[in-house]
C-alpha positions in Angstrom: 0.0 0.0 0.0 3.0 2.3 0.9 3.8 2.2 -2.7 0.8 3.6 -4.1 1.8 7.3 -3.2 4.9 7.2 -4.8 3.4 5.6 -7.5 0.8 8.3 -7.9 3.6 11.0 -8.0 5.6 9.2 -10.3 7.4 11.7 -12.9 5.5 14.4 -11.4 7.1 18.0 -11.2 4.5 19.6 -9.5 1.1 18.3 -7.1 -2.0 20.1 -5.6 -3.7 18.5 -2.3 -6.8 19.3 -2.1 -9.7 19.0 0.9 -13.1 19.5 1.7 -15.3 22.2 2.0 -15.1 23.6 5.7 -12.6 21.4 6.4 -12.9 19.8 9.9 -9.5 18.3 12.3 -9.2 15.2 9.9 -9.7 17.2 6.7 -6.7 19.7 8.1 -4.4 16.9 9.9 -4.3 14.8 7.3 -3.6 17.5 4.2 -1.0 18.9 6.4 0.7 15.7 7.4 0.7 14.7 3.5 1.9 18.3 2.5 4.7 18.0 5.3 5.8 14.8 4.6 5.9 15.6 0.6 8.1 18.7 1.2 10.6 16.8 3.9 10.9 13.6 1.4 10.1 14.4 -2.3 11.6 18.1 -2.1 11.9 17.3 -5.7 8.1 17.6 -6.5 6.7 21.3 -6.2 3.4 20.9 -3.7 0.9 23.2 -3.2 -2.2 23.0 -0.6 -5.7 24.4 -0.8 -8.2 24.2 2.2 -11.2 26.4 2.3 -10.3 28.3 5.3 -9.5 26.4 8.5 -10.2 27.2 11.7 -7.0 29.3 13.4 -7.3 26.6 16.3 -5.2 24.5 13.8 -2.4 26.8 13.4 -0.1 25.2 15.6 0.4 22.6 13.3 3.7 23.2 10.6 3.1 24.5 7.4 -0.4 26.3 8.3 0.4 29.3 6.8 0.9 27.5 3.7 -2.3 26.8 2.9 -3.7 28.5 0.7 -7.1 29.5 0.3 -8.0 31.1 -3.0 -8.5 29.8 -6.2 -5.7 30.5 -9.3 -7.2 29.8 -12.7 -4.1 30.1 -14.0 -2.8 27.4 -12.2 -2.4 23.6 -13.8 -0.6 20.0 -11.7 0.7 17.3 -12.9 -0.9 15.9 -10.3 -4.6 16.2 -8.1 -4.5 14.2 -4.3 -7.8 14.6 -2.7 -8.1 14.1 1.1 -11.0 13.1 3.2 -13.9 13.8 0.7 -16.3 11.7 -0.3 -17.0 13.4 -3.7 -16.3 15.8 -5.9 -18.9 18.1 -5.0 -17.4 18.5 -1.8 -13.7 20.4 -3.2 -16.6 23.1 -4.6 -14.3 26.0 -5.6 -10.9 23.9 -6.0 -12.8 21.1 -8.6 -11.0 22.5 -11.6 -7.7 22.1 -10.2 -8.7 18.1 -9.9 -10.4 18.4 -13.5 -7.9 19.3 -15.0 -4.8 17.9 -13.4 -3.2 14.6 -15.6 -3.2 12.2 -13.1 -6.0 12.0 -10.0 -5.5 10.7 -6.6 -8.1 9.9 -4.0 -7.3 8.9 0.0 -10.2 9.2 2.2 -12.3 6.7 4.8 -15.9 7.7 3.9 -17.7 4.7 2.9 -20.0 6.5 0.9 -16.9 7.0 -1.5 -17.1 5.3 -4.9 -13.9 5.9 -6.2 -13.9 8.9 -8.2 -10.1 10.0 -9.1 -8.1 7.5 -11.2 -6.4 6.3 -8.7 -8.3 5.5 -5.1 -7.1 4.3 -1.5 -10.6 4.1 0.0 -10.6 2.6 3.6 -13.8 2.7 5.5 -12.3 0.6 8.2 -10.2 3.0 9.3 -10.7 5.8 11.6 -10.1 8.7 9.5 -8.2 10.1 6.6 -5.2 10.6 8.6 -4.5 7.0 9.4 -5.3 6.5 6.1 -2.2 9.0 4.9 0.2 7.3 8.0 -0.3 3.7 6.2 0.9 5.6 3.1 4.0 6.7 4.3 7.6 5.1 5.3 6.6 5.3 9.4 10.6 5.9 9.7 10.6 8.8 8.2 7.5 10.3 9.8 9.1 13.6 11.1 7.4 15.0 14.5 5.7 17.8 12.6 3.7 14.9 10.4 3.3 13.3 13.2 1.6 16.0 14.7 -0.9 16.7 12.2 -1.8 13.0 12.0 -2.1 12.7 15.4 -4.8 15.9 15.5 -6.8 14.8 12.2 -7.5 10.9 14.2 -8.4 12.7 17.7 -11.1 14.9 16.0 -12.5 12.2 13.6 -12.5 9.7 16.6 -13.5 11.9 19.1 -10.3 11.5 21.0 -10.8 7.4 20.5 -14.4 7.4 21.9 -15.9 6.6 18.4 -16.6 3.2 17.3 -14.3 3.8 14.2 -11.4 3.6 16.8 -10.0 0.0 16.3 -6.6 -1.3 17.7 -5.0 -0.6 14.7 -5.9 3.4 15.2 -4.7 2.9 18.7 -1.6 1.6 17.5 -0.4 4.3 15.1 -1.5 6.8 17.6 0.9 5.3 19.9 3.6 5.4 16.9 2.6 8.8 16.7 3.2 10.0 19.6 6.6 8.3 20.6 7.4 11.4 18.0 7.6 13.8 21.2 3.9 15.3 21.1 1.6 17.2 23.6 -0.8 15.1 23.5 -3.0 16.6 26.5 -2.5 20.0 24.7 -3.2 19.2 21.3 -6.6 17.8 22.6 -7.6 20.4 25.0 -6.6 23.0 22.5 -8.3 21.8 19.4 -11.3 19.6 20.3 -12.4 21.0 24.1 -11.4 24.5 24.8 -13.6 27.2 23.4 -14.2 30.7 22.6 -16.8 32.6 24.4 -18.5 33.1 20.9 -18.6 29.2 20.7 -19.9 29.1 24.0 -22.6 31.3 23.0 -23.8 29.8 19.8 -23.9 26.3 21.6 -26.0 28.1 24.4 -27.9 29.1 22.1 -28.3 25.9 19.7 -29.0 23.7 22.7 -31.9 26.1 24.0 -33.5 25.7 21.3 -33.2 22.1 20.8 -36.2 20.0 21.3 -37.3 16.2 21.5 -38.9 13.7 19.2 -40.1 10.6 18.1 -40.3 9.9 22.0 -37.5 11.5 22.9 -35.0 9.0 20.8 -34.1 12.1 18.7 -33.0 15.2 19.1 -32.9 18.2 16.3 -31.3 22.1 17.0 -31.3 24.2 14.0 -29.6 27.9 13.6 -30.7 30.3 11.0 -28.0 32.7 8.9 -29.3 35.7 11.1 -28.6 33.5 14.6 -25.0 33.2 13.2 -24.7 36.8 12.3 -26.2 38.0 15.4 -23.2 36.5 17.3 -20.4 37.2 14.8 -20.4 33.3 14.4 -19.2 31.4 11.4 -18.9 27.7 10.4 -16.0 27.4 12.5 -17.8 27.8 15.5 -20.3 25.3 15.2 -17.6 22.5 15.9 -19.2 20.2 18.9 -22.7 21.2 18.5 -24.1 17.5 17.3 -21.6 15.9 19.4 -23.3 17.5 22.4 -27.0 17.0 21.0 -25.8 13.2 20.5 -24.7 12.8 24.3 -28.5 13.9 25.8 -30.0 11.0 28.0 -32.5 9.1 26.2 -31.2 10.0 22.6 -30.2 7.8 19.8 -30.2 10.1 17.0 -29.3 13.8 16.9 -29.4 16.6 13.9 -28.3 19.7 14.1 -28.7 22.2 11.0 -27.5 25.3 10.0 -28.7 27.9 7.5 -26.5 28.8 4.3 -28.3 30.9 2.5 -31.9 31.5 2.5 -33.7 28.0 2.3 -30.8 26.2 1.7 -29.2 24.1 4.8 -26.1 22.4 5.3 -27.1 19.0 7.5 -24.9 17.0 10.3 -26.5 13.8 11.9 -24.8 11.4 14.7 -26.0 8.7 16.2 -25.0 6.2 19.3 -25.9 2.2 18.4 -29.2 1.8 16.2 -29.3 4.2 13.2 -27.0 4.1 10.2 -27.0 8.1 9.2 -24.8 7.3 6.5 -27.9 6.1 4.4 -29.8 8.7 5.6 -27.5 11.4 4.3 -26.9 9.2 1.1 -30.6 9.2 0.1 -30.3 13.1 0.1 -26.9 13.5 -1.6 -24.9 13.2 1.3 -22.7 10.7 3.1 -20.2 10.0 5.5 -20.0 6.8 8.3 -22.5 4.7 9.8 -22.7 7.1 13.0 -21.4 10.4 11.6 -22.8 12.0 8.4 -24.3 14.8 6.5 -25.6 16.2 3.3 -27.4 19.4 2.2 -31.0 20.4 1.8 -33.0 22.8 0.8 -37.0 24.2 2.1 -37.9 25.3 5.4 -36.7 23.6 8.2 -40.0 22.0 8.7 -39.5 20.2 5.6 -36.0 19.5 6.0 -36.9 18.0 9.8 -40.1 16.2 8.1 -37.9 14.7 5.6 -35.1 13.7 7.5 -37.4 12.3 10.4 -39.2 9.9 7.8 -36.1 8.1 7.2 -34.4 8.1 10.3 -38.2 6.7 12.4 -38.3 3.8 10.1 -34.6 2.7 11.3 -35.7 3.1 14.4 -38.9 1.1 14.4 -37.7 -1.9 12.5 -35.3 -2.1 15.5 -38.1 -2.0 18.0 -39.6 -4.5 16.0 -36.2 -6.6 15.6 -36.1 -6.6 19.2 -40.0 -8.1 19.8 -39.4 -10.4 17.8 
């Protein structure tokens, strides 16, 4: 498997990496720890990175200020490497770097990924795109700044090995990871539990105005564009809304939406042992993992939580009927 990189950049004079849109702690880890380890061991191949604006909690990692953030029409690579999306509606602005690049490169985790670049490493068994990019590198010549960015992208896409996705072999490059010298305790407090006070708010806020249903086994919070305004918020601060919907007493589903532009949402579902939210979000254009996924709709929010609730009751009442039976 360690080959296939080098074999994807074969004869290559320049690369692009590209992510998804908002890019969460995977997304960034893991097109940082590729970018890093590209520049420290293929200097020879000119690499460039394009992330749609990551959250400054992130900048710690090397090579941050690197990213870059605006599209360059001009620009053509040799070679496109995707990381951590599912499709390629999801690179949104960057799509004609991968369109027109001559050779196309695809590592992600999402099993809702059908292959779309010439070349794919699609592992849904693993815990997130980063130990996806560890198993395609020489782990002797992981530098502590990789290491680093790896490390972060599997804490957040695990949710600091609390997710079922976490499997031995995740527990086991973490520990390889972090034999590299990290702060481990201050990576996670840092990037996946310390807040701003605007976060704070716009949590407050979201789980105010959360409410109950289907008898109380799911639990839905919207925000509009206006709610986000009003507190100066952006997309960046929404990070551990559903996270903290999912973790209510009693619940085994959780959505929480937020309001793009006027009728037009952008959706994130979890869920703790019963639904699969992956074919939820795939029946709408979505996708993701079995407990973790999302997609994008459009109506009121009525319709959206009408819609969504259709397809997430019958999961749960073919396994109350399972259970009678």
């Amino acid at each position: 498997m360690r080959n296939q990189l080098t074999e994807a950049l074969s004869g290559a004079e320049n690369a692009v990496l590209l992510g998804h849109i908002h890019p969460d702690g995977d997304c960034i880890g893991a097109s940082l720890g590729l970018y890093n380890y590209l520049k420290e061991h293929m200097p020879q191949i000119s690499v460039e990175l394009y992330l749609d604006h990551p959250a400054d909690k992130f900048s710690y990692l090397a090579s941050f200020d690197e990213i870059q953030t605006t599209y360059d029409p001009e620009k053509r690579f040799d070679v496109c490497i995707t990381l951590d999306a599912s499709d390629t509606e999801r690179l949104e602005m960057f799509y004609p770097y991968f369109e027109t690049a001559g050779r196309t490169f695809c590592i992600d985790h999402h099993r809702t990924n059908r292959g779309f670049a010439q070349e794919n490493c699609i592992r849904p068994d693993a815990s997130s795109t980063s130990e996806v990019v560890y198993t395609l590198m020489d782990e002797n010549a992981v530098s502590r700044e990789t290491a680093e960015c790896l490390y972060t992208g599997i804490i957040h896409d695990t949710g600091v090995f609390k997710y079922s996705s976490a499997t031995r072999a995740t527990m086991e490059i973490a520990g390889k990871l972090m034999e590299k010298g990290l702060d481990c305790a201050k990576i996670i407090d840092d990037t996946f539990y310390r807040k701003t006070y605007i976060q704070n708010q716009i949590l407050g806020r979201a789980l105010l105005e959360s409410f109950l249903l289907m008898d109380g086994r799911c639990i839905f919070s919207g925000l509009r564009k206006k709610d986000l305004e009003f507190y100066g918020a952006d997309t960046n601060d929404l990070d551990g809304i559903i996270d903290q919907l999912r973790v209510t007493e009693g619940v085994e589903c959780a959505i929480f939406i937020y309001e793009t532009a006027i009728h037009e949402y952008k959706i994130s579902m979890r869920s703790n042992s019963i639904v699969d939210v992956s074919k939820v979000a795939e029946y709408f254009g979505g996708g993701g993992h079995i407990r973790a996924a999302g997609c994008r709709m459009s109506g009121t929010i009525y319709d959206v939580l009408n819609n969504l609730s259709k397809h997430i009751e019958i999961q749960l009442d073919a396994h109350g009927e399972a259970g009678k039976a």
